[in-house]
N, C-alpha and C positions, 0 to 999 in steps of 0.2 A: 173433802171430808177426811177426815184423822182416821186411817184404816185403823189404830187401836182403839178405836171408841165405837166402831160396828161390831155385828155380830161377829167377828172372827176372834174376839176374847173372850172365853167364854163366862159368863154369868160367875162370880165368885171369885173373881180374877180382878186384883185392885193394882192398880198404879200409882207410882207416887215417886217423884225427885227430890233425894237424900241428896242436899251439901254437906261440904267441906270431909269427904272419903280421900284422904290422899291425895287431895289435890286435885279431886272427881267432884263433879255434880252428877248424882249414881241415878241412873234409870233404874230401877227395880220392881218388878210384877209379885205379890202377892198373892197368897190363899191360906187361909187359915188363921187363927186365933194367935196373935200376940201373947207370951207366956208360953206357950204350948210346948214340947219340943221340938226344936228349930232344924230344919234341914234348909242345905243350901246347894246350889243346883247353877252348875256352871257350864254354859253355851262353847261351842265353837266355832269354826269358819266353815264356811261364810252364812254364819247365824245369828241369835240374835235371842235375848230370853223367852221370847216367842216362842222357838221353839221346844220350849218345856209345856206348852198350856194343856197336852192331852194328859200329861202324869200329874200336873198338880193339882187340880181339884180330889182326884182319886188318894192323894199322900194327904191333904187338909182331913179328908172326912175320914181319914184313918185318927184324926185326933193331933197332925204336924205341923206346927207353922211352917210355909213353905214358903221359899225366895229365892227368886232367880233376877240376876242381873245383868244389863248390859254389860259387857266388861269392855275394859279399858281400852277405847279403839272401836268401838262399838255401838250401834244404833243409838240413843239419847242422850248417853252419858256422854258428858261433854267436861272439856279440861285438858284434853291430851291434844299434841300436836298432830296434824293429819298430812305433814308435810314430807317426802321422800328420804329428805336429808335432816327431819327431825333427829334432834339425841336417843338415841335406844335404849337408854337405859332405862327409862320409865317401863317398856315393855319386857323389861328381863322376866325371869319368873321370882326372883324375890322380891320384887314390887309388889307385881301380881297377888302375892301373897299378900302382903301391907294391906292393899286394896280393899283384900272380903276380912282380913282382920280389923281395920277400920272399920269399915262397913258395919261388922257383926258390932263394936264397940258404939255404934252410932245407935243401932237397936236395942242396944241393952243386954246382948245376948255373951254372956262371959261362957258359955259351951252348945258346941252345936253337937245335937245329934248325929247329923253326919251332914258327911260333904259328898256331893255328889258330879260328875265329870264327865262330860262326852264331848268326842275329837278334840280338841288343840283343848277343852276344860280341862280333858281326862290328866294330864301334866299338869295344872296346875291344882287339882283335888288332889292328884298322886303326892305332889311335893306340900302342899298344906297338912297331909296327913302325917310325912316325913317329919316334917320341921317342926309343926306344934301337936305333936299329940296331946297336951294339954286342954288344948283350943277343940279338937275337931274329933269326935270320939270312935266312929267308923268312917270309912270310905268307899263308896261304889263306883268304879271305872267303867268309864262306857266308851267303846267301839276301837279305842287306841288302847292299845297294853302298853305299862310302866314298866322298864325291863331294868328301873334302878338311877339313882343319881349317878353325874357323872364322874367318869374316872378321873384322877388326879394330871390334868396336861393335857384332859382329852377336849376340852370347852372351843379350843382354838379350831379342832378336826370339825368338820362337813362331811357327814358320809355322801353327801349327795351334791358337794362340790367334787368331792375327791371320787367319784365312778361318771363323773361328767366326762370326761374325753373317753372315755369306755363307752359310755352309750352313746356318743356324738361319733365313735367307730363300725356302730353296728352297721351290717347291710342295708337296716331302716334306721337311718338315722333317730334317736330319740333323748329326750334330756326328761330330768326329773321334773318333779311339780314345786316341790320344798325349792328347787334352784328357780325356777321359773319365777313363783310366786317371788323372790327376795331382789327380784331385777328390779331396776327401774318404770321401764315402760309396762308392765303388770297391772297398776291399778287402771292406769289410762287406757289399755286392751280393754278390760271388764268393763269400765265405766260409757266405751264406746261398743259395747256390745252391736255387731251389726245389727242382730235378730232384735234388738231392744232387750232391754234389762229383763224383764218382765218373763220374755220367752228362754234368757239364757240362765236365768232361775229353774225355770220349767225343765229345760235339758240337762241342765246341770244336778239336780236334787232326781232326777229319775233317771239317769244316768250309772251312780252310786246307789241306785237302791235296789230293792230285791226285785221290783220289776222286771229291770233290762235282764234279758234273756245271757247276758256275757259274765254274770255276776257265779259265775258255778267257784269256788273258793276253796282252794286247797294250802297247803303249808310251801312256799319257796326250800327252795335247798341252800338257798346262802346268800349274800351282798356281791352278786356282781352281777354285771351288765347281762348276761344272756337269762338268766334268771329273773333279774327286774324286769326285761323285756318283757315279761309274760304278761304283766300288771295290764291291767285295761289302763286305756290311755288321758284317763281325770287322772292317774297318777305317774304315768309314766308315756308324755307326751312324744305325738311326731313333732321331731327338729323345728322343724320351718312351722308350726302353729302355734297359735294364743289359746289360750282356755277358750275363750267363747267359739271357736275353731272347730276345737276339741270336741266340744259338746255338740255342737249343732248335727254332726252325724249322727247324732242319737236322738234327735229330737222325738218324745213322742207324737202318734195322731191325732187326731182331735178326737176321735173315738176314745181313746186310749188314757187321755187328758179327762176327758168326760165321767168315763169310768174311775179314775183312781181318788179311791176312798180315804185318804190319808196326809190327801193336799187338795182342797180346795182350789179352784182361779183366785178366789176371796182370799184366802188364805196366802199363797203366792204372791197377792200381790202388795202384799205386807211386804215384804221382803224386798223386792223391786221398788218400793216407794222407800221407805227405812234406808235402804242404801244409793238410791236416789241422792237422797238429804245427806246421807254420810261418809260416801266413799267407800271405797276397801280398802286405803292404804293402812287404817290404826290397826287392823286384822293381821295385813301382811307385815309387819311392822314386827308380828310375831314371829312369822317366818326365816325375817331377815336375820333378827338376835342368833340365828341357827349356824350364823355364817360368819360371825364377829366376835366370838368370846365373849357375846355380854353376860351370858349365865357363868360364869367362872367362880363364881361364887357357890354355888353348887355345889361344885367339887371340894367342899367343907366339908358332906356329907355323904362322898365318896366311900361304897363299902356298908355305909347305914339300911338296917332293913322299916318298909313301915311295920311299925308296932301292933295297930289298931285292926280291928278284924275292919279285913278288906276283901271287894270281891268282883267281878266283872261279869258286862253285860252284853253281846255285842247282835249283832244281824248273822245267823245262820250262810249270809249270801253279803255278807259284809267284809269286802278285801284290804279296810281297813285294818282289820284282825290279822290279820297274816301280810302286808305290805311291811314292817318291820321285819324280817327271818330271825326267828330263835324269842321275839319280843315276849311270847305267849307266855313261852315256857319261864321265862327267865321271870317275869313276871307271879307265877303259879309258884316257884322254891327257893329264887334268891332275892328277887327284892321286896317280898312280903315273909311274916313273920307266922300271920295269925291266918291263914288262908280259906273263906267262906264259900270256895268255889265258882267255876265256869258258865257261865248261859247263853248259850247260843238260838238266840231264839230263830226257829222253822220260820222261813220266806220273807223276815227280813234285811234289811240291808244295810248301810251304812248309818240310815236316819230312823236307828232303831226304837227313841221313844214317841216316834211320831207315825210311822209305817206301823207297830205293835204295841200300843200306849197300852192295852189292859193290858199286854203281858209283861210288859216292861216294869209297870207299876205293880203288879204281883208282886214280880221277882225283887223288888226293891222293898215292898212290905216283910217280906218273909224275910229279907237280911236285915232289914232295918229291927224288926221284931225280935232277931234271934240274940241268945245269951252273949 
């Protein structure tokens, strides 16, 4: 059975594959009236447009055409290569860009409403709003802060290769996730998940969320290893584990599974089959460009602020927020212009429009609405 053809999408939620996107045959989930004004809604890792389905029925019946895509590397869209040693540049972020500018051109849509972004989206709605404010008229950032394009020489630096022997010096040996994810053996860890895919989705996504009791979120003091160490360890791993490693110490109980209103089994197991069929390598594929200079283009726009009122969304208990040091801020006075404001939404976490969908959709109504 096609888990996207069960109950787990919800009623008013259309589906449909858009060729010739750049070079994408584009999975994209619909709601709302074609014509309307358009909002676009961009996924991150390890996600899938799926996880937008609690906010957009609630942004349609506001009156928005709403579309959210696999993106490139990602659950149905197909066209990209899924191979380790594929070329990266398709995954850079000014492709990326190309991608939902196609895309929108595929629709008919010559201006969008707004763009909207959460985790590894959040950079590419940050940098769509940069590059074409023409195209994309606000921007909403969800759970990763945009602290600015990059600096002029900086495209080549890794902060997270470069505090690698730092944190491979601690007492508890530990390396990053950004490094981890851009290895080799990374997709083939995941894709052999001991616990089964299924359960290392489960540990994984309740892990990062406001659930886990470790999720208490305060601001880092700086970028270095005693500091990072702090980070719960979905981001700032022990040495010698794989993610699926990682995660399984946190598994929740079956009680606890039972209970959690936010994620279905049904719904989870979207996710598990979806990546089943597609790997994680197109996802990390993103990760890698982090560690090669493919974004050096970028640094065009070294210094540029977004123009467009923009604003952010994140999980109160979300250490995505603060896993950057200084990202917040930097984001809140230098690399925005027109600034809409912070939302931290109470008890949840990383998977903030799916843990808090009415509040998430609020808070996006009332920036979406405002002057």
């Amino acid at each position: 059975m096609d888990p996207l053809s069960t109950q787990t999408l919800p009623a008013g939620i259309r589906a449909r594959m858009v060729p010739g996107i750049n070079g994408l045959t584009m999975h994209v989930l619909e709601a709302g009236d074609p014509g309307r004004p358009a909002l676009l809604l961009l996924h991150g890792f390890p996600e899938l447009a799926f996880s937008w389905r609690k906010v957009m029925l609630p942004l349609a019946e506001a009156g928005y055409h709403v579309i959210a895509p696999d993106q490139r590397g990602y659950g149905r869209t197909t066209g990209w290569d899924d191979a380790y040693d594929a070329e990266l540049r398709p995954f850079a972020l000014l492709n990326l860009i190309r991608d939902q500018l196609a895309l929108l051109g595929a629709l008919g849509i010559d201006r969008l409403h707004g763009v909207i972004g959460h985790d590894f989206g959040s950079p590419v709605a940050a940098h769509c709003a940069l590059v074409r404010p023409d195209v994309f008229s606000r921007v909403a950032l969800m759970s990763a802060p945009f602290a600015g394009p990059p600096a002029i020489g900086s495209s080549a630096r890794a902060p997270a290769r470069d505090i690698a022997a730092d944190l491979a010096a601690l007492p508890r040996p530990r390396k990053h996730y950004h490094w981890y994810y851009a290895t080799r053996p990374a997709n083939g860890d995941l894709m052999a998940s001991p616990q089964g895919l299924h359960a290392f989705f489960r540990a994984y996504y309740h892990h990062k969320s406001g659930d886990w009791a470790g999720n208490d979120v305060y601001p880092l003091k700086g970028w270095t290893a005693e500091e990072l160490a702090k980070l719960p360890t979905y981001y700032v791993m022990d040495a010698a584990e794989t993610m699926p490693q990682s995660v399984a110490h946190e598994m929740p109980s079956a009680d606890a599974i039972a209970a959690c209103g936010w994620m279905s089994e049904a719904e989870m197991a979207v996710y598990a089959q979806e990546y089943a069929r597609s790997g994680f390598q197109g996802g990390l594929n993103w990760y890698r460009t982090r560690f090669t200079g493919t974004n050096m283009e970028m640094e065009a726009f070294a210094g540029a602020r977004i123009r467009i009122p923009a604003c952010f969304i994140g999980g109160a208990r979300d250490w995505g927020v603060q896993q950057a040091p200084g990202a917040l801020a930097a984001m809140e006075t230098r690399a925005t212009a027109d600034w809409r404001g912070t939302h931290l939404v109470p008890g949840a976490g990383h998977w903030v429009q799916q843990e808090r969908a009415a509040e998430t959709a609020a808070l996006l109504l009332a920036f979406l609405a405002g002057g």
